[in-house]
N, C-alpha and C positions, 0 to 999 in steps of 0.2 A: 504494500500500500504506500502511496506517496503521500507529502504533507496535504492537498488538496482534499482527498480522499479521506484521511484520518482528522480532517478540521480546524486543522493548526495553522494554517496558510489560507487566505482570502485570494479570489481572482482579485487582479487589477485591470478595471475600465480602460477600452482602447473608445473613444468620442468619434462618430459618424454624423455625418448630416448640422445642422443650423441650427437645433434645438437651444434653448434657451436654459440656461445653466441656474440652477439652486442660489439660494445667497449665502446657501454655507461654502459653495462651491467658489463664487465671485469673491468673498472675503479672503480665502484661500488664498486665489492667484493674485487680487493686490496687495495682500500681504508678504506675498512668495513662501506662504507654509509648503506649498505644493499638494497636490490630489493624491496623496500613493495609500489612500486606505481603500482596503476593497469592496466592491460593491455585492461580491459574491461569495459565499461558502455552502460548503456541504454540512448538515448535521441530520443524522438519522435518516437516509437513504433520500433528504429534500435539498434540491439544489435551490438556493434562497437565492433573489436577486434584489437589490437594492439601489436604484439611479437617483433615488430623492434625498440623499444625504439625509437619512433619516425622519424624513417629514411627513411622510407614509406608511404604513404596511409593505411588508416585505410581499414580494410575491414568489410560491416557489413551484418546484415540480420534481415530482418523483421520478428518480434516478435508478437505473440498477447497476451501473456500473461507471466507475472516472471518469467522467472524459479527458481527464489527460492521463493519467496510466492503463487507463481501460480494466484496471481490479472490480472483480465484483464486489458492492458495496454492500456491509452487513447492516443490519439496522444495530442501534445500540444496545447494548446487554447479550447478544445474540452471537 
């Protein structure tokens, strides 16, 4: 299993398209904190996603396996 998979490591956002950016987000870049928290993790075979810098509900979806090491993924306690 890789850190993705075991929940230790968040995906980091690659930004497409014109969309209009968070103000947690715009704080960020003119401060120069930088964006490097991720938007995404695994926990309990649900791949959560997160674009709203926390201002909404996560949205997620049921996974059975990494998508980046391809490990079949256990639920927890399991």
């Amino acid at each position: 299993m890789c850190e993705y998979c075991e929940g230790t490591k968040a995906f980091i956002a690659e930004y497409t398209g014109k969309g209009i950016h968070t103000m947690q987000q715009n704080l960020n870049f003119l401060l120069g904190f930088g964006d490097n928290k991720g938007i995404a993790h695994i926990k309990d075979r649900i791949l959560y996603v997160d674009n709203s810098s926390g201002e909404y509900a996560e949205l997620g979806f049921e996974i059975n396996f990494c998508p980046i090491c391809g490990e079949k993924i256990r639920s927890e306690g399991k």
